[in-house]
C-alpha positions as a LaTeX table, in Angstrom:
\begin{tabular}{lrrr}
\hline
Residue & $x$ (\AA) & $y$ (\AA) & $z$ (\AA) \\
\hline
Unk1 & $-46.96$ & 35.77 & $-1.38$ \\
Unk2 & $-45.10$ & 38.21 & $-3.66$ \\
Unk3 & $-41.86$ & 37.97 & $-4.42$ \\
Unk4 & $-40.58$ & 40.73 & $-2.18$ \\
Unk5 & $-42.28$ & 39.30 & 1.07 \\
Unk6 & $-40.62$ & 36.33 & $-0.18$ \\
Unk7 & $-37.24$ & 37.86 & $-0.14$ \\
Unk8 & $-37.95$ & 39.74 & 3.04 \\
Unk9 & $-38.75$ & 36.66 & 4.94 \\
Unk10 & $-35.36$ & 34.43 & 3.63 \\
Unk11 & $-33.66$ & 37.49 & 4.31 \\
Unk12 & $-35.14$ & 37.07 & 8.16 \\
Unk13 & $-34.44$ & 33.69 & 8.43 \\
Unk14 & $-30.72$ & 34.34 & 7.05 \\
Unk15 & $-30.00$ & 36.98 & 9.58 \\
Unk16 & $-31.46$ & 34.74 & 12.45 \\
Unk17 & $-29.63$ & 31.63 & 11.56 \\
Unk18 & $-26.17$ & 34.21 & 11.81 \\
Unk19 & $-27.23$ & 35.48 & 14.82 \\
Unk20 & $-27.73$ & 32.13 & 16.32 \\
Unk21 & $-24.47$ & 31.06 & 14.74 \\
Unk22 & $-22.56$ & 33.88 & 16.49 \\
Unk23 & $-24.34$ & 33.48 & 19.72 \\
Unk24 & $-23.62$ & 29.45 & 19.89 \\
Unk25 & $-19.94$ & 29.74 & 18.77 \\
Unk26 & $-19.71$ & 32.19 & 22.03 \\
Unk27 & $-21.97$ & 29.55 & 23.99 \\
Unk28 & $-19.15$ & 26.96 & 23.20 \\
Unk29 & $-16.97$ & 29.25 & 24.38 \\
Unk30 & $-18.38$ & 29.66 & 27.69 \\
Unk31 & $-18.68$ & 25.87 & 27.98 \\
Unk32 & $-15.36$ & 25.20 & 27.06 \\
Unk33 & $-14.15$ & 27.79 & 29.87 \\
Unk34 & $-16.25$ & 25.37 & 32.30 \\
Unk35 & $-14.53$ & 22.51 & 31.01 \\
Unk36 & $-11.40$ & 23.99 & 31.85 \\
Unk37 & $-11.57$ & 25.51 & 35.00 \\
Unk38 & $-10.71$ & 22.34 & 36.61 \\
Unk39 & $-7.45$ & 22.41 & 35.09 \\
Unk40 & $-3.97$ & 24.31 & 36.53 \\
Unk41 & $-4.25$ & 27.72 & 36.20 \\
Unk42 & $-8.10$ & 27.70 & 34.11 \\
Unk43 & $-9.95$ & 30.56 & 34.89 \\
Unk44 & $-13.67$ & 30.23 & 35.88 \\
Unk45 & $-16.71$ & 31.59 & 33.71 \\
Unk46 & $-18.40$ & 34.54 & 35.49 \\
Unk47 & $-22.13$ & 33.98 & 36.18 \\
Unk48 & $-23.22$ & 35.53 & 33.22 \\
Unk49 & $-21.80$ & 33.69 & 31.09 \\
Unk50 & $-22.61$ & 30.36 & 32.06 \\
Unk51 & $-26.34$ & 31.36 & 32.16 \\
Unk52 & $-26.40$ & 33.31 & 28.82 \\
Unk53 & $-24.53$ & 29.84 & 27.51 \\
Unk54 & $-26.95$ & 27.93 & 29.04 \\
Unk55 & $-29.96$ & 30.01 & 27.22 \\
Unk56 & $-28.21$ & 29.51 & 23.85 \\
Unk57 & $-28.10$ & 25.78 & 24.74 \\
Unk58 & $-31.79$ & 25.62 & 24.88 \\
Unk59 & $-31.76$ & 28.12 & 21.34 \\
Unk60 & $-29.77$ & 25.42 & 19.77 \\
Unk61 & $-32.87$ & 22.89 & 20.53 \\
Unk62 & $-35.23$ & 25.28 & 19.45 \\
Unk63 & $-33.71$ & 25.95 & 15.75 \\
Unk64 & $-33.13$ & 21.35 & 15.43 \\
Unk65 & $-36.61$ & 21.58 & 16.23 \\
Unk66 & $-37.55$ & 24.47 & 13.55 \\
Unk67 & $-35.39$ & 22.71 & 11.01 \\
Unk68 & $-37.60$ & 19.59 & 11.11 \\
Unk69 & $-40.69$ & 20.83 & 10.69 \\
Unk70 & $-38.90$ & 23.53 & 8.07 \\
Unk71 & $-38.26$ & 20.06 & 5.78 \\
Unk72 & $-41.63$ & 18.65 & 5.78 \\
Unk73 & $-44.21$ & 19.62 & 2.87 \\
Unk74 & $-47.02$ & 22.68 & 4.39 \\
Unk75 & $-44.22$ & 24.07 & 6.26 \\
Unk76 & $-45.54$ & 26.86 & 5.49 \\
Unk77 & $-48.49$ & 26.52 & 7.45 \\
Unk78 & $-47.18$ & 24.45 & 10.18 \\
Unk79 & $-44.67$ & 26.29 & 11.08 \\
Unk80 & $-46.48$ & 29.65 & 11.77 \\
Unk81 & $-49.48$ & 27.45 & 13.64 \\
Unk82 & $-47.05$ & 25.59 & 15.53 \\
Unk83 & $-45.78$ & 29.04 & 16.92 \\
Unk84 & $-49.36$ & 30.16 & 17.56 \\
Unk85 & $-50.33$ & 27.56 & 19.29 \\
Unk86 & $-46.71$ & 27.98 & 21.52 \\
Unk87 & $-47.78$ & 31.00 & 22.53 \\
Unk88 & $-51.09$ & 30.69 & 23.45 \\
Unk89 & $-49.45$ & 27.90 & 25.88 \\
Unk90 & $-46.76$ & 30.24 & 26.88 \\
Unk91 & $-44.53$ & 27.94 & 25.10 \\
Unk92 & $-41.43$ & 29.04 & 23.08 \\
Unk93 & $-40.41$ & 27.34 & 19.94 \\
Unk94 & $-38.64$ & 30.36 & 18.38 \\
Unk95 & $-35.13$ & 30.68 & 19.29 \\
Unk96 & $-34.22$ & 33.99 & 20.86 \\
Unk97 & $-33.00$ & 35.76 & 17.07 \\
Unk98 & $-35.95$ & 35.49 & 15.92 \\
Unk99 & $-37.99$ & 36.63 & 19.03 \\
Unk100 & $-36.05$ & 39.60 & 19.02 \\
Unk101 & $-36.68$ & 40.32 & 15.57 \\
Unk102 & $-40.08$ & 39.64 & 16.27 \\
Unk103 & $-40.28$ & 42.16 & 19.18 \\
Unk104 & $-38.03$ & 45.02 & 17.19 \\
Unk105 & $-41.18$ & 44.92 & 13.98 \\
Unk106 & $-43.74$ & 45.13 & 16.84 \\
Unk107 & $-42.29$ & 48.39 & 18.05 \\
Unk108 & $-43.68$ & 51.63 & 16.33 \\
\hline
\end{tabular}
């Protein structure tokens, strides 16, 4: 792999792992909302929100699953078969940054 795929692909992963960031500090958001809706005056989530939080819930089980098999030696192998064989399965192991990214370089 040359060094610019290299970079390329970090750079990937980097912007992923802030997207997820962003989109988990909103899901905690959304969850604290539903926490305090209960309480005087607390204003309930809208729909929405509580099912995009709910998506990003399942995102942040995704990414502790990449970052286990990220830490083992052949990740770099593993990692790419593990997400072939997901999707011949219809099975999603990529949390929703990167699936997006994914979708955005298949586009023309």
């Amino acid at each position: 792999m040359s060094q610019k795929k290299f970079l390329k692909a970090v750079d990937k992963v980097v912007n992923g792992l802030h997207q997820e960031r962003a989109e988990t500090q909103e899901m905690v958001k959304t969850f604290f909302k539903v926490l305090t809706k209960h309480l005087p005056k607390g204003k309930a989530p809208e729909d929405e929100e509580v099912q995009a939080a709910i998506e990003q819930l399942k995102d942040v089980h995704r990414m502790a699953g990449l970052l286990v098999f990220a830490t083992l030696p052949g990740s770099v192998i593993t990692l790419p078969a593990i997400c072939a064989l997901g999707k011949r399965y219809d099975i999603e192991f990529l949390p929703s940054a990167f699936r997006k990214e994914q979708e955005e370089t298949k586009e023309p």
